[in-house]
C-alpha positions in Angstrom: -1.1 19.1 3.0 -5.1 18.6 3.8 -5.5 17.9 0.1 -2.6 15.6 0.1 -4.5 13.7 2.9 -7.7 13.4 1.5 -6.9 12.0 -1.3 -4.5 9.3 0.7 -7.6 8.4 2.4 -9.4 8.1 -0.7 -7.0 6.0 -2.2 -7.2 3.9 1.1 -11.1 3.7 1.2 -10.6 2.6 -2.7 -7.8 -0.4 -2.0 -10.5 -1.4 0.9 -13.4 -1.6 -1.1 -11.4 -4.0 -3.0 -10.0 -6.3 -0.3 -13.8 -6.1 0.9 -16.0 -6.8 -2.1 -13.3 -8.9 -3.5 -13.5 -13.1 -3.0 -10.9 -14.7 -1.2 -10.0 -16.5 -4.3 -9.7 -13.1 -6.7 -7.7 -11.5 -3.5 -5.1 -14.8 -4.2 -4.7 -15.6 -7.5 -1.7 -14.1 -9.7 -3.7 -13.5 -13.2 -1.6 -15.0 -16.1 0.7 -11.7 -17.2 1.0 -10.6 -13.7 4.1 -11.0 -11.1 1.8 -11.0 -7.7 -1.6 -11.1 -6.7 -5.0 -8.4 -5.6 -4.2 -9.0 -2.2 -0.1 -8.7 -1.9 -0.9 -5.1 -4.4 -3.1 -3.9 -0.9 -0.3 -4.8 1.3 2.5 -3.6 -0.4 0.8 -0.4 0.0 0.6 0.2 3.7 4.6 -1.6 3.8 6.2 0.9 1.3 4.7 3.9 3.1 6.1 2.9 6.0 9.4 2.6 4.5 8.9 6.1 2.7 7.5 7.9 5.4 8.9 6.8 8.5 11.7 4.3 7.7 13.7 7.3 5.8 12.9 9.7 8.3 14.5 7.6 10.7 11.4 6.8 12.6 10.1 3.0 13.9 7.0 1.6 12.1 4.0 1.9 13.2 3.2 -1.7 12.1 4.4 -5.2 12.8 7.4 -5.2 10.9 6.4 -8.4 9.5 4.1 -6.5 6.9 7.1 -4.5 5.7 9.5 -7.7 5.3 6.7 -9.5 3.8 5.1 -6.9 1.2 7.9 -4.7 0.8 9.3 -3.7 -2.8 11.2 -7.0 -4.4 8.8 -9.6 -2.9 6.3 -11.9 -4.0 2.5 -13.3 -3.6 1.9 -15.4 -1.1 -1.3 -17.6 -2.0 -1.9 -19.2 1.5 -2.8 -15.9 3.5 -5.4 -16.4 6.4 -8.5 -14.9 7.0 -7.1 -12.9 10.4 -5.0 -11.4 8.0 -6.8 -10.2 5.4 -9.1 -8.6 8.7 -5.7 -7.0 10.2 -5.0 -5.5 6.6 -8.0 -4.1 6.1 -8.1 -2.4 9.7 -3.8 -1.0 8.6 -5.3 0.4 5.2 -7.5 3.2 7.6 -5.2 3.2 10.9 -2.1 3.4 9.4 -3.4 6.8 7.0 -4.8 8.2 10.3 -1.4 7.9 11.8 0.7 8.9 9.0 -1.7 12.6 9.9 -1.4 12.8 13.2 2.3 12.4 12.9 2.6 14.8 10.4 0.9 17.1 12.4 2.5 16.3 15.6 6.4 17.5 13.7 6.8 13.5 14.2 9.4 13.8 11.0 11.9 16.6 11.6 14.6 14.3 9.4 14.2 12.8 6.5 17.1 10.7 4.3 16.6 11.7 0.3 15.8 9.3 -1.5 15.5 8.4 -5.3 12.5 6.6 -6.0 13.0 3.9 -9.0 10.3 6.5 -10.9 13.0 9.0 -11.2 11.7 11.4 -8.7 13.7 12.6 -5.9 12.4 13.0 -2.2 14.2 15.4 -0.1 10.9 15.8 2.7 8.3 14.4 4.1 5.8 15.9 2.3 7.3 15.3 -0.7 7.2 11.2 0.5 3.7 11.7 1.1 2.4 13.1 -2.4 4.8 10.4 -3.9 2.9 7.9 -2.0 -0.1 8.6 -2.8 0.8 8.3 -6.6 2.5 4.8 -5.7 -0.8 3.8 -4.3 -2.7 4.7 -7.0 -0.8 3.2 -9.7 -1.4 -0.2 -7.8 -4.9 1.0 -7.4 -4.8 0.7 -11.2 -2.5 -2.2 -11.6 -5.5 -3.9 -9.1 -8.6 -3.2 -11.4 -6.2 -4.3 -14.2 -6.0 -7.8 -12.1 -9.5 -8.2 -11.5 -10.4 -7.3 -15.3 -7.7 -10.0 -16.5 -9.2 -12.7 -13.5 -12.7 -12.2 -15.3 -11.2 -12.4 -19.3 -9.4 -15.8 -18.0 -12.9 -16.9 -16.5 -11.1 -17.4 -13.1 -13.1 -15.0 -11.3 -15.8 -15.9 -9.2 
């Protein structure tokens, strides 16, 4: 699984690169064509591993569970997010991959509920959560440099 977690901490470093180097603005605006914003793409990325990893292995978060309510699959762009925020996101994108290894390597998820992922693809493990999580956050990595191409075509971007 080393492999597995190195590239979830690339894709991490990646999404925090973004939400670092990006403006405010950029991080908040929904580009015409898309359903939610830069910023609500990074988040939804630390809530659904949560839900993938630790809710179906009948586990607590180890967030707030405000950022899975919020961010979670089936929600929407908010464009009045504050700047404490945006700092306690950026600090989840590293802690929260740190965690997920330590747990992993502590036996923290002895059960774990299958699940069909709207993708198609079955999970019946953890470690079959945690390779399907990193492709989830790496499609939204995409779906982000998509975002900022279209706020730069549209002229919006600073």
């Amino acid at each position: 699984m080393n492999y597995h977690f190195a590239n979830h901490r690339q894709v991490r470093k990646n999404l925090l690169n973004i939400l670092q180097t990006t403006s405010e603005k950029d991080l908040l605006t929904i580009p015409d064509g898309f359903n939610n914003n830069i910023y609500w793409n990074i988040a939804h990325c630390v809530a659904q591993q949560q839900l993938l990893c630790y809710y179906l292995s009948g586990n607590q978060f180890r967030i707030d569970k405000y950022w899975v309510e919020t961010y979670k699959k089936g929600t929407f762009a908010n464009v009045d997010v504050k700047q404490s925020e945006m700092e306690d996101l950026a600090y989840l994108l590293i802690e929260t991959s740190k965690i997920l290894m330590k747990d992993f390597d502590d036996d923290f998820f002895s059960d774990y509920t299958p699940y069909s992922t709207s993708f198609g693809i079955d999970l019946k493990n953890i470690q079959d959560a945690i390779i399907f999580n990193n492709m989830h956050e790496s499609i939204h990595y995409g779906y982000i440099l998509a975002q900022k191409r279209a706020l730069i075509a549209e002229g919006l971007s600073l």
